[in-house]
ZAMARGU-4260 file (C-alpha; in steps of 0.2 Angstrom, whole numbers, plus 5000, padded with zeros to 4 digits):
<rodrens>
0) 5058/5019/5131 | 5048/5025/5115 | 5057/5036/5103 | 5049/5047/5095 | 5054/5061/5081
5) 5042/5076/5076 | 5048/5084/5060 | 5041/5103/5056 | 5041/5105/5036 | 5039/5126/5040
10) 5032/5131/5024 | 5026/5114/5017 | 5014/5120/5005 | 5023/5132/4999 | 5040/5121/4997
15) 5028/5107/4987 | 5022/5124/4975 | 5042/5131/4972 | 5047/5114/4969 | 5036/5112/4956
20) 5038/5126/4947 | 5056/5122/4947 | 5052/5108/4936 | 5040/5114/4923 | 5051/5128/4922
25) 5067/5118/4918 | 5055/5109/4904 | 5048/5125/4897 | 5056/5136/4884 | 5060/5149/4886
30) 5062/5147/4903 | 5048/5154/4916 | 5053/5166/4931 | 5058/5156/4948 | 5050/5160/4963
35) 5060/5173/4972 | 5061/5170/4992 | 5067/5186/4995 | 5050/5194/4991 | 5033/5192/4999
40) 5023/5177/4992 | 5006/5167/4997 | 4994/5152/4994 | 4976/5156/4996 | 4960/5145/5000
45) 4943/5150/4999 | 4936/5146/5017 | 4918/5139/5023 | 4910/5157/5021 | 4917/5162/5006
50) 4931/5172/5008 | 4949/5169/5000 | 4962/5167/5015 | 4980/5166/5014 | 4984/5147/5019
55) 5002/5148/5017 | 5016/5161/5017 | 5035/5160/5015 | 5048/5167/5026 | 5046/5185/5017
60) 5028/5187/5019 | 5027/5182/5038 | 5040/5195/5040 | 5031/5208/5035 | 5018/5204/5047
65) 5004/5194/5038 | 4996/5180/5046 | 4992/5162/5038 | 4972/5164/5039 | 4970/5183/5036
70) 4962/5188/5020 | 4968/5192/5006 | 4961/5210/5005 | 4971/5211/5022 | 4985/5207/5015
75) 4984/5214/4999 | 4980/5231/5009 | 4996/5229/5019 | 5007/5225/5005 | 5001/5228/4987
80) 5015/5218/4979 | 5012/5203/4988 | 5011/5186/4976 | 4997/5176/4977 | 4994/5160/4968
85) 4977/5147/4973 | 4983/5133/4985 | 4982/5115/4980 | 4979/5106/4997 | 4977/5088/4987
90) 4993/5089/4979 | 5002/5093/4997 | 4996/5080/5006 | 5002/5068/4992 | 5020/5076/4991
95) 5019/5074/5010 | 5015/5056/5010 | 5028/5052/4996 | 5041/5061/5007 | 5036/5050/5022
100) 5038/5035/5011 | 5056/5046/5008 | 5058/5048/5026 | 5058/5029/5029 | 5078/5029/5028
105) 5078/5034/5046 | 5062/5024/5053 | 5053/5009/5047 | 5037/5017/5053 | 5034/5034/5045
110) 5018/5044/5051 | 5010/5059/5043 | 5007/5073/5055 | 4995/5086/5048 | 4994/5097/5063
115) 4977/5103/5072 | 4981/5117/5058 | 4986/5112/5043 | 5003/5113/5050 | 5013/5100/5040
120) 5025/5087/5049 | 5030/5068/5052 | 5031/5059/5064 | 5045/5043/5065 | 5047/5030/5076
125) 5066/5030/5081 | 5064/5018/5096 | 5080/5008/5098 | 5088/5015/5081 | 5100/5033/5086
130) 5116/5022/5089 | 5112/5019/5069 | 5115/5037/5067 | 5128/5042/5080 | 5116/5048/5090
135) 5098/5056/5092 | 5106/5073/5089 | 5117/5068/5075 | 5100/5061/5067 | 5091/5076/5070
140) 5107/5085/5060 | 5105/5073/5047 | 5087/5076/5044 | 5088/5094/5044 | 5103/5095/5033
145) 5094/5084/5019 | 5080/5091/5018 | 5088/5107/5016 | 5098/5102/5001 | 5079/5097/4994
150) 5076/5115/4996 | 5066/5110/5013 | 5065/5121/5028 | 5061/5110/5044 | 5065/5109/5062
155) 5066/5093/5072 | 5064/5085/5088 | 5064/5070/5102 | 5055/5064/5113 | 5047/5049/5121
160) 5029/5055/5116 | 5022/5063/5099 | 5015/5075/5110 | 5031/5080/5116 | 5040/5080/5102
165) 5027/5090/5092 | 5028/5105/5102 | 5049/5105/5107 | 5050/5105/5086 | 5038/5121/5083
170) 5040/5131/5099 | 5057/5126/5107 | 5070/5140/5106 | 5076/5144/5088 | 5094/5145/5094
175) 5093/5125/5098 | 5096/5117/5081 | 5092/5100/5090 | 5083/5100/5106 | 5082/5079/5113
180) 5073/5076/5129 | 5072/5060/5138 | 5057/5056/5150 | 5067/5063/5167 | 5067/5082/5159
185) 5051/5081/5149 | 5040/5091/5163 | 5052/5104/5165 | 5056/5108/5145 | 5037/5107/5143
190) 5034/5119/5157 | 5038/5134/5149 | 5032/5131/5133 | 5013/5140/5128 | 4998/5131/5128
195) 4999/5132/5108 | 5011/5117/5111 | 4998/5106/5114 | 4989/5104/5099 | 4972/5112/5105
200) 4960/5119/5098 | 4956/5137/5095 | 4941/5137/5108 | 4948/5127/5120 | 4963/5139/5119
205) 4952/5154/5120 | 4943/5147/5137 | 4961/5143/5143 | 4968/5161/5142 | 4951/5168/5147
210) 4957/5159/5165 | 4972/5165/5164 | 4981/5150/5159 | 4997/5153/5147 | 5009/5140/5149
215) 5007/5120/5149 | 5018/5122/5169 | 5003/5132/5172 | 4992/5116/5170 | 5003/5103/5181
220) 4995/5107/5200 | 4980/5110/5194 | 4967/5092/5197 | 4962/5085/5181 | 4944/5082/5187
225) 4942/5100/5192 | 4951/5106/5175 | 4940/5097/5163 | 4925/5105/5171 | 4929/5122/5170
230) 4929/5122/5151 | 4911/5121/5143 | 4910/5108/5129 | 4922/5095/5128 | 4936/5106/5129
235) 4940/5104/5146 | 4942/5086/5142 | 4953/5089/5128 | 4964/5099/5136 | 4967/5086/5150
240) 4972/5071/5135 | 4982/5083/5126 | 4993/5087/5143 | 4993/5068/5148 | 4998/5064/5129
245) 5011/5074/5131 | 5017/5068/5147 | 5015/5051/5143 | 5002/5045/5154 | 4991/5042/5139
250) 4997/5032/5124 | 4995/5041/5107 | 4994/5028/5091 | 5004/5036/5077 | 4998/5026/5059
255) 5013/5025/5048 | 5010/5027/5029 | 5015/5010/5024 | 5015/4995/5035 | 5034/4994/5043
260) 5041/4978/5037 | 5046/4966/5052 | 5063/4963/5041 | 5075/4974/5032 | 5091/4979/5027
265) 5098/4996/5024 | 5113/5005/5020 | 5119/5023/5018 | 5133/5028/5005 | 5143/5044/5008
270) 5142/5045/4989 | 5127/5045/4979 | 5126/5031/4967 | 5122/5035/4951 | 5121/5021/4940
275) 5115/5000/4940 | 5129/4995/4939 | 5133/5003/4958 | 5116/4997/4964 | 5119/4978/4959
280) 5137/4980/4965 | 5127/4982/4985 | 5113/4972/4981 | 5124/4955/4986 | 5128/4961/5005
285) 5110/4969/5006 | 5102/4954/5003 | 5115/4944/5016 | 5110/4955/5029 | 5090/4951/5026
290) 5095/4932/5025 | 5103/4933/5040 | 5089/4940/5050 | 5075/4927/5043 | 5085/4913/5045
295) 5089/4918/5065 | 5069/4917/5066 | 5067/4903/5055 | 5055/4913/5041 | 5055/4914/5021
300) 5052/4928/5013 | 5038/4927/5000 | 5041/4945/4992 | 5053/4957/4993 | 5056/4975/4989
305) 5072/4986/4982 | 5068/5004/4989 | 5083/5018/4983 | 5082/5034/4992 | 5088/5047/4980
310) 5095/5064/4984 | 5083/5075/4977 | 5070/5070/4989 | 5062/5054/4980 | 5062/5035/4982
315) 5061/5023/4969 | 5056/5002/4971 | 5058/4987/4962 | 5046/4973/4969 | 5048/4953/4967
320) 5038/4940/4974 | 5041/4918/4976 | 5030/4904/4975 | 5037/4898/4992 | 5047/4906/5006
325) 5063/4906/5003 | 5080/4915/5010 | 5091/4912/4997 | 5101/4930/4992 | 5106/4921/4975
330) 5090/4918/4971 | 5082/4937/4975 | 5096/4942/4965 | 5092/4934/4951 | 5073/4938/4953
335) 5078/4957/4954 | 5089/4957/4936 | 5074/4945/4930 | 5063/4961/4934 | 5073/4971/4926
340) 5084/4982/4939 | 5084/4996/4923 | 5065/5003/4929 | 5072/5010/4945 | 5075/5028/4941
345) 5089/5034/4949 | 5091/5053/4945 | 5102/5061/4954 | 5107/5045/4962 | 5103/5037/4977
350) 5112/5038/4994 | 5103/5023/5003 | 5097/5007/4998 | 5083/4996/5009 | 5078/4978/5005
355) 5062/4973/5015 | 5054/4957/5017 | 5036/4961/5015 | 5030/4946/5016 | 5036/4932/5025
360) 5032/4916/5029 | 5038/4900/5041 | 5052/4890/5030 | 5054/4870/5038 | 5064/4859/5033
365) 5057/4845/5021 | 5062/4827/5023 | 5062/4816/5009 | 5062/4799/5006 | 5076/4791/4992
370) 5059/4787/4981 | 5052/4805/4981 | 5069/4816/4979 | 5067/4818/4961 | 5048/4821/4962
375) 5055/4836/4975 | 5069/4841/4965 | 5057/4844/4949 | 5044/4852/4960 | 5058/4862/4965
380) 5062/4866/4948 | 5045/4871/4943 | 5043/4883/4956 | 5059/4892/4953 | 5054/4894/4933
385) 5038/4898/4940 | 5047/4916/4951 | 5058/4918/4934 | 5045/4919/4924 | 5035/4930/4933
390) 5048/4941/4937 | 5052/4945/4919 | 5035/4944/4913 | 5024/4951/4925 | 5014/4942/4939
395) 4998/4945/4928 | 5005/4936/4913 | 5010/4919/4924 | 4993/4909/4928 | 4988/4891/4934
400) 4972/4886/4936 | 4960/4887/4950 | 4944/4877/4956 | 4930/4884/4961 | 4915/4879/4970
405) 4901/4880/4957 | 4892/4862/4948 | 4894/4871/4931 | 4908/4866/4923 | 4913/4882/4916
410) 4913/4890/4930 | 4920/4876/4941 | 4938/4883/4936 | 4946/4901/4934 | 4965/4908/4930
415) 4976/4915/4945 | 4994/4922/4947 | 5003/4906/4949 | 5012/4918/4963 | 4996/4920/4974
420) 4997/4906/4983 | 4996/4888/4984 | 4978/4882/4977 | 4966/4870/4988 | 4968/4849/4984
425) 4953/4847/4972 | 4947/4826/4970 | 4952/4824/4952 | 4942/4812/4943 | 4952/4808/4928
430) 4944/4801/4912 | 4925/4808/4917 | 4927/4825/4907 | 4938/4832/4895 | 4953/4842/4900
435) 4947/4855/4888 | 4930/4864/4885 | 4923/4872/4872 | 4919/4891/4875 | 4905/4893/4872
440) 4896/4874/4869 | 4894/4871/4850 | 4875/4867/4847 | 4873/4848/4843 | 4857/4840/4833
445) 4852/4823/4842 | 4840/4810/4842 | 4836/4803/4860 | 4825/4794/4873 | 4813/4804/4881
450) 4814/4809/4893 | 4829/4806/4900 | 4837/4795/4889 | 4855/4796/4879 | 4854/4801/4862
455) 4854/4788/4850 | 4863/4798/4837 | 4868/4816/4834 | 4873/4828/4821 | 4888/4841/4826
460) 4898/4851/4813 | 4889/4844/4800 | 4893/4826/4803 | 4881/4814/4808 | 4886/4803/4822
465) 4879/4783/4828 | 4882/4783/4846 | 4885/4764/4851 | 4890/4767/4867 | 4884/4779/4882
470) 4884/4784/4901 | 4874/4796/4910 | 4866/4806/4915 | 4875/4817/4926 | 4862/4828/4932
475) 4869/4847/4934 | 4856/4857/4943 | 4856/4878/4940 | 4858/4888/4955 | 4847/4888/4967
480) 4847/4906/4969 | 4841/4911/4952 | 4823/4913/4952 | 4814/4897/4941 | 4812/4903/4923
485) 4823/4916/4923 | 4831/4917/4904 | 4847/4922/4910 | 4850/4907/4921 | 4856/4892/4914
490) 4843/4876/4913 | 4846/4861/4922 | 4858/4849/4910 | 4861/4831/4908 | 4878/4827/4903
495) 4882/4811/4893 | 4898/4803/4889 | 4893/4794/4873 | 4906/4784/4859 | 4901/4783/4841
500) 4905/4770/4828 | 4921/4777/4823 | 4929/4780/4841 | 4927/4795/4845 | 4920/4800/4863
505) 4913/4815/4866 | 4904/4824/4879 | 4887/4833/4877 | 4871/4837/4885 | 4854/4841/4886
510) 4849/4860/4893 | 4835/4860/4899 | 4821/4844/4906 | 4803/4842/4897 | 4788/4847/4902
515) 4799/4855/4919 | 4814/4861/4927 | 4823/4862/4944 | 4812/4865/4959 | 4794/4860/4949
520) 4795/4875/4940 | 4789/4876/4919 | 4801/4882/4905 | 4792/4885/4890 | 4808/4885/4880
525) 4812/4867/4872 | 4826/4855/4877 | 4843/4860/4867 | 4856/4851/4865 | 4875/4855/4866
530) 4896/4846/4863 | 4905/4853/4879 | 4921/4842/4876 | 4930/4828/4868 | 4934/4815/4881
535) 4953/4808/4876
</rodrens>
């Protein structure tokens, strides 16, 4: 049976403008005055006409009986020494992502609820994970009583659907710290609950009143056909998904902030841990635990990531990544110092670690034969200085090169993170070009053949040169999308390998054909020369 917990953050946007202030005023001098809860305070918004509304309110201000929505001359009029400061929507809904990514100590998959109204929440899959916790209601405690020591107020609950859960978190009874329902008492906690519990909107709402409908108990013998045609619009309609959402006789997809990693490993500590030294100290059985996993399925993993939960309401990672899969735990570890465990920022400390695989791959065994062990054992080693070295440097400072489908030859090859994968077997033909180019071609003098012939003898850094040997052409064509005569595509070229008197080989060519070019077309421009490469 589905899991699922709804978390209310009551208050969220003004928690998120309290919490900053907190910081910029422990980093100003002299201090600047807190934010006092005991007295009335609001965030406004301009709406679509205009109009400055209050979008949020603290406990103190909905007291005194302001509304989130009512203007701000309203409220104003109603209590002149109410606080008002402008709203920052943006920077919510990024402090609400970064505490989902927080909230991934409890569920691998982390949704961000924003509410039909701006109503802040998550949603977290717990399916199959309560015993972790002692207990749905013991999780639900958990939850609460963290994010009231970040200075959080919320409210919780389970259910088997989002829908469900949703409404028992915001419109439950007050005095039940942790309401859980299962599936055989979901229609009889939903029936008394208000029709605001199901997440319609506010016309819909108004037709449903206008009917006399009140509570979502008041909707269960009504017939759906007949309900979604009393409602003009598609309101009628909406009401009926949002019941069966909530009842479960309609799925609801909840899209988690990050892709839950098919492997991981967590731990809780009862006491924060404060310094590297205590992280590296759990790292050994963390990465046991993911190694065991991986290897009961027969996986590697091709990256990893060290995610610390801190008490103050943050998260702080540390990413490695392999050239092959692999579920060695020495190994990760050793990747992880090479990364340089020092950038996690602790703070406070951190009272839960979690090792994912984010990428993983089938690891077979390979057989060798006696004549190829050592030939494996140096790849081996190559790959393993390969992950070292990319984990001290950086994956961007690591590269190997890449072919490319192109005729030209320097674009036949790019640079790539020798981490991104294995490249595609190229036909090497060893001996016919250089291992090195010269970027860009050096201009060459020569004396040849026309039209087509070798050249004879050529002058390059100010040397002249007998060629006595030569072979070619090798006949590059330009693309055949670039229009004929274009100036900023490159001329058809002839490529020579040619050997002069003294030894030396070299290869060079000729941009460009006489009298025409690729496709029939003219060039006006004369035929040019150019060194791309000494041959060894």
């Amino acid at each position: 049976m589905r899991r699922i917990v709804s978390v209310w953050l009551i208050d969220w946007p003004v928690s998120v403008r309290r919490r900053s202030l907190e910081r910029a005023r422990a980093l100003a001098s002299p201090p600047e005055p807190a934010l006092d809860p005991r007295k009335p305070f609001a965030l406004t918004l301009k709406n679509s006409r205009g109009a400055v509304v209050l979008h949020a309110l603290n406990a103190a201000a909905r007291a005194a009986g302001l509304r989130r929505g009512q203007s701000q001359a309203d409220a104003r009029a109603m209590l002149p020494h109410l606080a008002c400061q402008p709203a920052d929507p943006l920077a919510d809904d990024r402090a609400l992502e970064a505490l989902a990514v927080w909230a991934e100590r409890w569920s691998p998959s982390v949704a961000v609820d924003p509410g039909p109204d701006g109503l802040e929440g998550l949603f977290l899959d717990v399916t199959g994970a309560g015993h972790l916790f002692g207990g749905e209601r013991a999780l639900l405690a958990q939850i609460r009583e963290r994010l009231a020591e970040a200075g959080i107020a919320a409210r919780a609950a389970a259910a088997p659907t989002p829908g469900a859960a949703w409404a028992l978190a915001r419109w439950s009874d007050p005095d039940e710290p942790a309401p859980v329902v299962g599936q055989d008492r979901l229609r009889e906690r939903l029936a008394d609950l208000p029709l605001d519990a199901l997440r319609l909107d506010a016309g819909a709402l108004g037709q449903a009143r206008r009917f006399g409908l009140k509570r979502i108990g008041d909707l269960y013998a009504m017939p759906r056909a007949g309900l979604a045609r009393r409602f003009r619009g598609s309101g009628g309609v909406e009401l009926v998904r949002r019941l069966d959402q909530a009842l479960g006789y309609e799925g609801e997809a909840l899209t988690p902030v990050r892709p839950p990693a098919r492997y991981r490993a967590w731990q809780a500590y009862a006491e924060p841990l404060g310094d590297l030294a205590g992280v590296e100290a759990r790292l050994p059985e963390l990465a046991g635990d993911l190694a065991t996993a991986l290897e009961r399925d027969g996986q590697g993993a091709r990256s990893l990531t060290l995610t610390g939960f801190r008490t103050d309401g943050g998260t702080t990672s540390l990413a490695i990544r392999t050239g092959r899969p692999g579920r060695e735990p020495s190994v990760w570890l050793r990747l992880f110092r090479e990364a340089g465990l020092g950038r996690l920022e602790l703070g406070f400390g951190v009272d839960a670690l979690m090792l994912a695989a984010d990428t993983v791959e089938p690891a077979t065994a390979r057989q060798t034969t006696l004549h190829d062990e050592a030939a494996a054992r140096r790849s081996e080693d190559l790959t393993v200085l390969v992950d070292r070295l990319s984990a001290r440097l950086g994956e961007d400072r690591v590269l190997v090169p890449e072919a490319v489908d192109s005729w030209l030859p320097e674009r036949a090859e790019r640079w790539r993170p020798a981490l991104a994968g294995s490249p595609a077997p190229v036909e090497a033909d060893l001996g016919r070009r250089p291992i090195l180019l010269f970027d860009p071609p050096e201009p060459v003098e020569a004396i040849a053949e026309l039209p087509d012939g070798a050249p004879a003898r050529f002058t390059w850094r100010r040397l002249s040169r007998r060629v006595i040997r030569a072979d070619g052409p090798e006949r590059l064509s330009p693309e055949w999308w670039r229009p004929a005569g274009d100036r900023r595509a490159p001329r058809t070229r002839d490529y020579y390998r040619v050997e002069d008197e003294s030894g030396g080989r070299y290869w060079l060519f000729r941009e460009g054909l006489y009298g025409r070019e690729y496709g029939g077309g003219t060039d006006e421009r004369a035929p040019s020369w150019w060194m791309h490469g000494v041959l060894p």
